[in-house]
PDB file of N, CA, C and O in Angstrom, chain B, residues numbered from 101:
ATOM      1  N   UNK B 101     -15.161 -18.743  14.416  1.00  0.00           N
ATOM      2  CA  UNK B 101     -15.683 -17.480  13.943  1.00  0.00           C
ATOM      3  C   UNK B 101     -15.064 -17.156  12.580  1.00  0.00           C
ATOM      4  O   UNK B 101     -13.853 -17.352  12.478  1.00  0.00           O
ATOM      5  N   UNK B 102     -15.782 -16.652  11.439  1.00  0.00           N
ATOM      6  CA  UNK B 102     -15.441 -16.263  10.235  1.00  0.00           C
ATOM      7  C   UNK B 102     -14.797 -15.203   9.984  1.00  0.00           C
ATOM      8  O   UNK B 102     -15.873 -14.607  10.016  1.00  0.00           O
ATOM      9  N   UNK B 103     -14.104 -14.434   9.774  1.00  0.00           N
ATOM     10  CA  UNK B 103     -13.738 -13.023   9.209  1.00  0.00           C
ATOM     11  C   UNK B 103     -13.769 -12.992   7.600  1.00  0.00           C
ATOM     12  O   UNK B 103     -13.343 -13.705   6.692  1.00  0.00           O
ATOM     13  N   UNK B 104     -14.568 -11.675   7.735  1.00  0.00           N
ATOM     14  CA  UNK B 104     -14.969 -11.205   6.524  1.00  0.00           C
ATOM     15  C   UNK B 104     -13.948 -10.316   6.147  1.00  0.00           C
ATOM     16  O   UNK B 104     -13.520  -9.429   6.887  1.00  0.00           O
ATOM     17  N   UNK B 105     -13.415 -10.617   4.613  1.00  0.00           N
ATOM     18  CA  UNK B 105     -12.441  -9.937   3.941  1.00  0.00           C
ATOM     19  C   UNK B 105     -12.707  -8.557   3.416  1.00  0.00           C
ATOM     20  O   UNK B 105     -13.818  -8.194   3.028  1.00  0.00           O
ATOM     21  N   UNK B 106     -11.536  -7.738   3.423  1.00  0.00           N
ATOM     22  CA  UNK B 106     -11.853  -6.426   3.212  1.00  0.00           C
ATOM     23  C   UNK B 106     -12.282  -6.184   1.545  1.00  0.00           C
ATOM     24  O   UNK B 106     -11.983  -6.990   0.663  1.00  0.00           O
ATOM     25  N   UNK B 107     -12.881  -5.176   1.361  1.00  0.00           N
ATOM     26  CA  UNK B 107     -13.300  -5.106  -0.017  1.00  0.00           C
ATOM     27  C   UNK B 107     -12.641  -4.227  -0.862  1.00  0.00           C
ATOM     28  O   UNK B 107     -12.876  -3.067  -0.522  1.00  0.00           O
ATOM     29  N   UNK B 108     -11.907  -4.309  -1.833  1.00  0.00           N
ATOM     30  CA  UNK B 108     -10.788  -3.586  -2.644  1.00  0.00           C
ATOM     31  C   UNK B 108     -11.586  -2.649  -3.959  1.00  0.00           C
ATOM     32  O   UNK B 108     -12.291  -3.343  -4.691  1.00  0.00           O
ATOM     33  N   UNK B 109     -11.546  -1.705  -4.170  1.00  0.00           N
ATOM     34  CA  UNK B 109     -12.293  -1.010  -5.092  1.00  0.00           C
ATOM     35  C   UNK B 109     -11.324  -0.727  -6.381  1.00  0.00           C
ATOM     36  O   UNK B 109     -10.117  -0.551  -6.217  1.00  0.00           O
ATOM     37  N   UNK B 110     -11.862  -0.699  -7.524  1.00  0.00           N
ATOM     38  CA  UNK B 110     -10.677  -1.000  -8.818  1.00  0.00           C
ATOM     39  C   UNK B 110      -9.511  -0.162  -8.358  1.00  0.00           C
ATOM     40  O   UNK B 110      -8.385  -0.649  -8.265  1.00  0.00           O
ATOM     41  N   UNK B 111      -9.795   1.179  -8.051  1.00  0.00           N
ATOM     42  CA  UNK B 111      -8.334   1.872  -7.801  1.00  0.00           C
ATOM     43  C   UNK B 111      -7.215   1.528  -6.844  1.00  0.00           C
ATOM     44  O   UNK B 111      -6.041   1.899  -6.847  1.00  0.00           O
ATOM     45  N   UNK B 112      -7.862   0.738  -6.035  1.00  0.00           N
ATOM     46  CA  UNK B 112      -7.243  -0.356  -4.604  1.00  0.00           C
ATOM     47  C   UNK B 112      -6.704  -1.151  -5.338  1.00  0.00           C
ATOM     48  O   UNK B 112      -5.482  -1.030  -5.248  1.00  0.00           O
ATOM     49  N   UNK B 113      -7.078  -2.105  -6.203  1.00  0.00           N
ATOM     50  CA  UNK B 113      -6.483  -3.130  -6.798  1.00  0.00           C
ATOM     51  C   UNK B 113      -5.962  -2.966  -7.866  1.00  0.00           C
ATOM     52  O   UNK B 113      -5.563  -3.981  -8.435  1.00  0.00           O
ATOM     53  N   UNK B 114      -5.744  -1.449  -8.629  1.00  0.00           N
ATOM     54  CA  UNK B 114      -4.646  -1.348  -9.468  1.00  0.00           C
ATOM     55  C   UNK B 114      -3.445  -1.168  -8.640  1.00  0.00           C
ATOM     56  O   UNK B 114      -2.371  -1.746  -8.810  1.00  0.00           O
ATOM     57  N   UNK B 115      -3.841   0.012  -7.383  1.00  0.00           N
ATOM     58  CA  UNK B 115      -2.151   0.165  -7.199  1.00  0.00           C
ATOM     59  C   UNK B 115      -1.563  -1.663  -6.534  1.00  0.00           C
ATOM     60  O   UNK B 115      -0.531  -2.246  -6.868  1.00  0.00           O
ATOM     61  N   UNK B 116      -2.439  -2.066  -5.738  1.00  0.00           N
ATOM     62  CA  UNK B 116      -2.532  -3.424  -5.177  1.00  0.00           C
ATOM     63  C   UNK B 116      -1.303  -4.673  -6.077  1.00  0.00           C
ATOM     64  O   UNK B 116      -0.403  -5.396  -5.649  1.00  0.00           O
ATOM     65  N   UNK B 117      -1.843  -4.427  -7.396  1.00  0.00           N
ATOM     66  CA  UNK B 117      -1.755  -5.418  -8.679  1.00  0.00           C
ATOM     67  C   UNK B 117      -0.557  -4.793  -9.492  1.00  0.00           C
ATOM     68  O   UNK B 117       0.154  -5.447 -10.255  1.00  0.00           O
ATOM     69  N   UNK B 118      -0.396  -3.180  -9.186  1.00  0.00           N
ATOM     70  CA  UNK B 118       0.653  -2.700 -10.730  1.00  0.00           C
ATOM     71  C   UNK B 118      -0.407  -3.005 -11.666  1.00  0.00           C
ATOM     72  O   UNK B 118       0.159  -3.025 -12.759  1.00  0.00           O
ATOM     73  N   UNK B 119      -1.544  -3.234 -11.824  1.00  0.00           N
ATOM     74  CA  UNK B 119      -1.999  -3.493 -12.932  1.00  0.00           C
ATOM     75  C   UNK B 119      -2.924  -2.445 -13.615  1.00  0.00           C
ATOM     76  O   UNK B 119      -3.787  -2.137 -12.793  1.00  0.00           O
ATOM     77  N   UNK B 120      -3.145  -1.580 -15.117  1.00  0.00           N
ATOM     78  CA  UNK B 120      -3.981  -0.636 -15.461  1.00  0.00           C
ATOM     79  C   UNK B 120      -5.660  -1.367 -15.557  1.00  0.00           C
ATOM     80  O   UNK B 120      -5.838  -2.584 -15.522  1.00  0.00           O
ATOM     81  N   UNK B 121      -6.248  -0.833 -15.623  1.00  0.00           N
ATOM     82  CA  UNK B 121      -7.964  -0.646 -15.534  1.00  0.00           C
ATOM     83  C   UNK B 121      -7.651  -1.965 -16.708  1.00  0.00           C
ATOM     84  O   UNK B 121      -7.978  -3.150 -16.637  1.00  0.00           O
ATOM     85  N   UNK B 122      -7.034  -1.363 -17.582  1.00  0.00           N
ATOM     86  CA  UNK B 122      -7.704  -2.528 -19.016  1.00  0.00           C
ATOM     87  C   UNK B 122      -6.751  -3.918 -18.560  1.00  0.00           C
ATOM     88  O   UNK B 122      -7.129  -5.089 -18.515  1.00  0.00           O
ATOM     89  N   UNK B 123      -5.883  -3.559 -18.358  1.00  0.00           N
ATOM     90  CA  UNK B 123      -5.142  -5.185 -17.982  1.00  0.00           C
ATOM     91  C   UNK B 123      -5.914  -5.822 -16.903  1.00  0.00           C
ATOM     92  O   UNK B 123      -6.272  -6.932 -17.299  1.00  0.00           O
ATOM     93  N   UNK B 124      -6.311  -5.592 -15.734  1.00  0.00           N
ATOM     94  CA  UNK B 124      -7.838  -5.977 -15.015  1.00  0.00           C
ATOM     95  C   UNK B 124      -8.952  -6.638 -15.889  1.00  0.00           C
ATOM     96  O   UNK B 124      -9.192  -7.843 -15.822  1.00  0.00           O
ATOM     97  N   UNK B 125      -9.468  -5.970 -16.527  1.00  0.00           N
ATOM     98  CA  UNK B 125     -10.454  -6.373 -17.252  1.00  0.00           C
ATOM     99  C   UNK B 125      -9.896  -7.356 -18.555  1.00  0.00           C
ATOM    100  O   UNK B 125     -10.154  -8.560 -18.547  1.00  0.00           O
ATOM    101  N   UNK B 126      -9.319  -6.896 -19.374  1.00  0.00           N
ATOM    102  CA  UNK B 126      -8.509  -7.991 -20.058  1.00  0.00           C
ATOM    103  C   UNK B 126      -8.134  -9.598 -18.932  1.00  0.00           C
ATOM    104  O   UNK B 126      -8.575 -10.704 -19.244  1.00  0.00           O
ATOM    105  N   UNK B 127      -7.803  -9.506 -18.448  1.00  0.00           N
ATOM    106  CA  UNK B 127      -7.408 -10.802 -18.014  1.00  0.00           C
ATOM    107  C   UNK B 127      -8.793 -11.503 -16.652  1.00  0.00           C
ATOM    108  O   UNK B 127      -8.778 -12.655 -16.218  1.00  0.00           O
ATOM    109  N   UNK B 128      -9.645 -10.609 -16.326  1.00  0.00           N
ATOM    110  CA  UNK B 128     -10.912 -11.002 -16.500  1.00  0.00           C
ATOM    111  C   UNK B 128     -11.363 -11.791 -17.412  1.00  0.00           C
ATOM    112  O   UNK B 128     -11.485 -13.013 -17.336  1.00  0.00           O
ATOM    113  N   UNK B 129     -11.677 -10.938 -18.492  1.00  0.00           N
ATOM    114  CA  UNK B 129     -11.950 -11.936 -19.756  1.00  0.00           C
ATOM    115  C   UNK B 129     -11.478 -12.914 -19.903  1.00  0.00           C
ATOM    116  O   UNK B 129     -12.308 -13.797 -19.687  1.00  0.00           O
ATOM    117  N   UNK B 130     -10.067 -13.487 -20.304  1.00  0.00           N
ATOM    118  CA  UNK B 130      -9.658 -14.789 -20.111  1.00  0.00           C
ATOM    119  C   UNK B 130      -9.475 -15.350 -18.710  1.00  0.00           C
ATOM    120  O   UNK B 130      -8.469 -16.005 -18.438  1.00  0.00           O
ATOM    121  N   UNK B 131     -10.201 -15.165 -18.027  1.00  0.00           N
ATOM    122  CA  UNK B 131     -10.310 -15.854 -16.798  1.00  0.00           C
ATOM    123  C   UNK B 131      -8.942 -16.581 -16.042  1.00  0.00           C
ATOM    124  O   UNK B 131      -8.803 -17.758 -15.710  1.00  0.00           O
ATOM    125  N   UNK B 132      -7.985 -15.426 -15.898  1.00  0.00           N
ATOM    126  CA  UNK B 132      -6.928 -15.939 -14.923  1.00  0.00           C
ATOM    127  C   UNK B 132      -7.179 -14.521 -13.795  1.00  0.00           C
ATOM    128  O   UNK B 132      -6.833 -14.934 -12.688  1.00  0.00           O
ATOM    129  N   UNK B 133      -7.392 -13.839 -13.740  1.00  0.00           N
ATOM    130  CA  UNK B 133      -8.053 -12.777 -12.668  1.00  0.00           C
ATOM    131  C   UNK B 133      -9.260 -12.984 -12.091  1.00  0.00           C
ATOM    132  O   UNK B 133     -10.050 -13.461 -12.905  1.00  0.00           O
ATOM    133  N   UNK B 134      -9.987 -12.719 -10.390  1.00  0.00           N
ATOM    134  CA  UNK B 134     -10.794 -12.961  -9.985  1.00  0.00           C
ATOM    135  C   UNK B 134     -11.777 -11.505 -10.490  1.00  0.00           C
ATOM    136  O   UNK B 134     -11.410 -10.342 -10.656  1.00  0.00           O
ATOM    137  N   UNK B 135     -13.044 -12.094 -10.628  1.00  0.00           N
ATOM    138  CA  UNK B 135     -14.123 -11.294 -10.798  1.00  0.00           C
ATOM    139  C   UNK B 135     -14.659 -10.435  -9.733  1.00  0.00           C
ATOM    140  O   UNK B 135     -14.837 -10.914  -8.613  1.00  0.00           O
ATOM    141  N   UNK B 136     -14.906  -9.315  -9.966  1.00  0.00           N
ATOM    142  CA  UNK B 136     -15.460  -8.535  -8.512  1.00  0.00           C
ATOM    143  C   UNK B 136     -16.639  -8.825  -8.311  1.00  0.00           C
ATOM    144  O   UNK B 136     -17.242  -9.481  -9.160  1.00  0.00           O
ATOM    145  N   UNK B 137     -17.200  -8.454  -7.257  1.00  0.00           N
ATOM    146  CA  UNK B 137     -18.650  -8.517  -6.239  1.00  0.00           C
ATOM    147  C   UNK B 137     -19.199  -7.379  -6.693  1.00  0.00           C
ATOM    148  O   UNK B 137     -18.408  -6.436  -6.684  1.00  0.00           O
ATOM    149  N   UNK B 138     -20.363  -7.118  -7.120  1.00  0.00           N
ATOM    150  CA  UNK B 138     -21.753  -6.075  -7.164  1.00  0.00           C
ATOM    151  C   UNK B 138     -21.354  -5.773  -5.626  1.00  0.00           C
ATOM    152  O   UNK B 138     -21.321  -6.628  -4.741  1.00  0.00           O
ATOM    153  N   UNK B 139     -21.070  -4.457  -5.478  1.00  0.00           N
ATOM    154  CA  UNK B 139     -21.642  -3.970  -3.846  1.00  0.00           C
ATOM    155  C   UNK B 139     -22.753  -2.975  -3.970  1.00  0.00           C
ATOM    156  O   UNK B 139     -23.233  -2.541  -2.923  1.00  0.00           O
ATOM    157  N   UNK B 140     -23.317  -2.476  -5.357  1.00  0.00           N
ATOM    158  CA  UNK B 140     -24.274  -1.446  -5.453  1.00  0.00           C
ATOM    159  C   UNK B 140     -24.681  -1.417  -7.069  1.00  0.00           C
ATOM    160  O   UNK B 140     -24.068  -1.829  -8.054  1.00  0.00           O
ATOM    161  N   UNK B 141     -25.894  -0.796  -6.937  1.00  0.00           N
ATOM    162  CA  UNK B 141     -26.177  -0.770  -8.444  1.00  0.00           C
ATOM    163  C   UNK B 141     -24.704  -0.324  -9.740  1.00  0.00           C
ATOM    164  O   UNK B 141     -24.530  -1.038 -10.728  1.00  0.00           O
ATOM    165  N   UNK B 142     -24.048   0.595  -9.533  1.00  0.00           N
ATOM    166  CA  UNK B 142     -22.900   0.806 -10.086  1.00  0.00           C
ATOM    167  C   UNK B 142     -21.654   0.703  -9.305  1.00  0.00           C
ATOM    168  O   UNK B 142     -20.855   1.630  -9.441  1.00  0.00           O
ATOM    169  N   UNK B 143     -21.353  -0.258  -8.515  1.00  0.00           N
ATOM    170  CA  UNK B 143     -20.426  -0.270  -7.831  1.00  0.00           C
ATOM    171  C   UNK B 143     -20.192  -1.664  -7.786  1.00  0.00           C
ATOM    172  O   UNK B 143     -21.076  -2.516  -7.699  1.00  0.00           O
ATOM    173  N   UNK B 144     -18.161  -2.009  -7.889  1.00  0.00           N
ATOM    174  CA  UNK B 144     -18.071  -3.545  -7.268  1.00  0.00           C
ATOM    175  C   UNK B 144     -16.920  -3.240  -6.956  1.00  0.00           C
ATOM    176  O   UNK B 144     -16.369  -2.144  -7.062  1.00  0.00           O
ATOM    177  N   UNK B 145     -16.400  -4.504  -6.437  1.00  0.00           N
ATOM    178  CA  UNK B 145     -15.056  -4.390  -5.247  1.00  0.00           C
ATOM    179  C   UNK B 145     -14.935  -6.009  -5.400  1.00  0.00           C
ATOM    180  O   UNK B 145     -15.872  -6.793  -5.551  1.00  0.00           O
ATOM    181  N   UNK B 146     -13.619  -6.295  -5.327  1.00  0.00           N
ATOM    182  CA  UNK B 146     -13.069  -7.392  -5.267  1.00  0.00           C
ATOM    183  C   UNK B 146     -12.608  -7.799  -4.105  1.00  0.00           C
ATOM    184  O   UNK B 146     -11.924  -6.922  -3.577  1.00  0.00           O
ATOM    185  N   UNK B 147     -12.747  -9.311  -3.135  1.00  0.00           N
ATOM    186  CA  UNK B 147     -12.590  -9.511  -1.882  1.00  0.00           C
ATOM    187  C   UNK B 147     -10.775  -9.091  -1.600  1.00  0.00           C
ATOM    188  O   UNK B 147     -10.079  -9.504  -2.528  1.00  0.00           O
ATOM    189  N   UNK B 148     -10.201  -8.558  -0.789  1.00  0.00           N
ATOM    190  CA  UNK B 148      -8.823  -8.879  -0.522  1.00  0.00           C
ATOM    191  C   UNK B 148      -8.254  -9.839  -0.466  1.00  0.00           C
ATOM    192  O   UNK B 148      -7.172  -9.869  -1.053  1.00  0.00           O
ATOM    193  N   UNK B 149      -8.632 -10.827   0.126  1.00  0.00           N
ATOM    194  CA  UNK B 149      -8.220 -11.805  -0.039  1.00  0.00           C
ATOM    195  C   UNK B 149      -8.218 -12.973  -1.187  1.00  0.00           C
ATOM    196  O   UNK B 149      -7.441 -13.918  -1.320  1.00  0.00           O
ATOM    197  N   UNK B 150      -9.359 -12.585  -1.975  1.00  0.00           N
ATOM    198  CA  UNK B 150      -9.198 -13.056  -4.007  1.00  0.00           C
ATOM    199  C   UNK B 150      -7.880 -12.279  -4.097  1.00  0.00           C
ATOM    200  O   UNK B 150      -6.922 -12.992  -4.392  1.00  0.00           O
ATOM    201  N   UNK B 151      -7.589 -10.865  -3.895  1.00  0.00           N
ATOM    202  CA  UNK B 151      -6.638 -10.392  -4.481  1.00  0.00           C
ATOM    203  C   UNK B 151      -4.963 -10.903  -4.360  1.00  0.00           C
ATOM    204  O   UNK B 151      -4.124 -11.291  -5.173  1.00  0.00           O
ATOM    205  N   UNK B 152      -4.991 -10.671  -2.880  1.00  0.00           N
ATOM    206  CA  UNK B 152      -3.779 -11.502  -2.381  1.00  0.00           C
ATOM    207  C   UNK B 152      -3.464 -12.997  -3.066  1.00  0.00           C
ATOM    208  O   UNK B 152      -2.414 -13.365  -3.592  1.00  0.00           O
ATOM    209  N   UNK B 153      -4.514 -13.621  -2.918  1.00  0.00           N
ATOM    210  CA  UNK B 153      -4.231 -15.202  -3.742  1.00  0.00           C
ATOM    211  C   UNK B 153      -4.066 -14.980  -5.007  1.00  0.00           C
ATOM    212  O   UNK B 153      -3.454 -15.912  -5.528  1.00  0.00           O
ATOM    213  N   UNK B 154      -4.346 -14.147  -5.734  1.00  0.00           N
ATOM    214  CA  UNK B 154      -4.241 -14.019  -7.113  1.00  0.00           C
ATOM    215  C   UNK B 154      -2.677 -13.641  -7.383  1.00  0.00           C
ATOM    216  O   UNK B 154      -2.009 -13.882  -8.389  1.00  0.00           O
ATOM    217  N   UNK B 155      -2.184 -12.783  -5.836  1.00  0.00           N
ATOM    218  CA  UNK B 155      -0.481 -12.172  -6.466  1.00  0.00           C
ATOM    219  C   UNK B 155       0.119 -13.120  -5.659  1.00  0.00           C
ATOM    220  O   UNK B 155       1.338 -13.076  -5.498  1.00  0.00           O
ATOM    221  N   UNK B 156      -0.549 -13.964  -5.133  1.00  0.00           N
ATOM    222  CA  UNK B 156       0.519 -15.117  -4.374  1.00  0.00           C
ATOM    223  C   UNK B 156       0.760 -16.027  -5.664  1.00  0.00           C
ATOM    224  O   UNK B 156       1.756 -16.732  -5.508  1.00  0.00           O
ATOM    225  N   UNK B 157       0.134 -16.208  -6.885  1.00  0.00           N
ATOM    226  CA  UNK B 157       0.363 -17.218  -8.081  1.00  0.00           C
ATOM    227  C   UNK B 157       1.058 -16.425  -8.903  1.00  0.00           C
ATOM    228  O   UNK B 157       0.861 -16.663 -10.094  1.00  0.00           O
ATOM    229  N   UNK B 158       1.885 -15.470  -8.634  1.00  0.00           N
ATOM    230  CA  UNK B 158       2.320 -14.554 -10.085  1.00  0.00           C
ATOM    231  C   UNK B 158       3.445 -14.767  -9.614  1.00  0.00           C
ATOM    232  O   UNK B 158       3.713 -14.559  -8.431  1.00  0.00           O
ATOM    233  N   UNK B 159       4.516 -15.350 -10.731  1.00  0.00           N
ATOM    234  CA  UNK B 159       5.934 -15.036 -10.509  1.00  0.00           C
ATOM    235  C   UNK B 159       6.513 -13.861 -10.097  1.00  0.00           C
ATOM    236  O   UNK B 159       5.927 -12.831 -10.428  1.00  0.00           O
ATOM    237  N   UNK B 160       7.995 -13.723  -9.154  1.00  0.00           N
ATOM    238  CA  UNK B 160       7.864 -12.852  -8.595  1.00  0.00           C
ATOM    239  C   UNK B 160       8.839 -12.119  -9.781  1.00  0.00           C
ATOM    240  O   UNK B 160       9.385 -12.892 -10.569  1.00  0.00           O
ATOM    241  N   UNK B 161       9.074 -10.688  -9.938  1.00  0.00           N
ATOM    242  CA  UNK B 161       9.756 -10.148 -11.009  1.00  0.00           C
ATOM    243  C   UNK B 161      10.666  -8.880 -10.396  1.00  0.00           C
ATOM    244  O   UNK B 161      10.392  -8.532  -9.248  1.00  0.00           O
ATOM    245  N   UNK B 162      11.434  -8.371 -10.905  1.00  0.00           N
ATOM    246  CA  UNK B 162      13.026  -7.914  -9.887  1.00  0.00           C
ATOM    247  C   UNK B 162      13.113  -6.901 -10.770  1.00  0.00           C
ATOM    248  O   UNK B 162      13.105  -7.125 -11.980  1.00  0.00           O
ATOM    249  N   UNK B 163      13.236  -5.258 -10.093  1.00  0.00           N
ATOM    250  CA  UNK B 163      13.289  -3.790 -10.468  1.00  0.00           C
ATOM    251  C   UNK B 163      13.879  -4.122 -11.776  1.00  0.00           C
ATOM    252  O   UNK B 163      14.157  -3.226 -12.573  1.00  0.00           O
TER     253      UNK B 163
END
């Protein structure tokens, strides 16, 4: 049986990431960040589990 991953909405995956709106999209652009899913004409969400794999490759960094 498959399980379907939860769907993260940009404000989910800033606090998720530490990361601001433009650093998201910036690193979109150069393609080391996963791209979100269309869930609606103006709406997308990125899978949780893209997200998680994406902060499982980031060095880890100390207060």
């Amino acid at each position: 049986m498959t399980s379907i991953s939860p769907l993260l909405r940009r404000p989910e995956v800033e606090r998720e990431t530490g990361l601001s709106r433009a650093s998201i999209y910036r690193l979109m652009n150069e393609g080391v960040f996963p791209r979100p899913r269309r869930i609606g004409r103006r709406a997308v969400a990125w899978p949780a589990a893209e997200i998680d794999a994406w902060k499982a490759t980031r060095p880890l960094t100390h207060p």
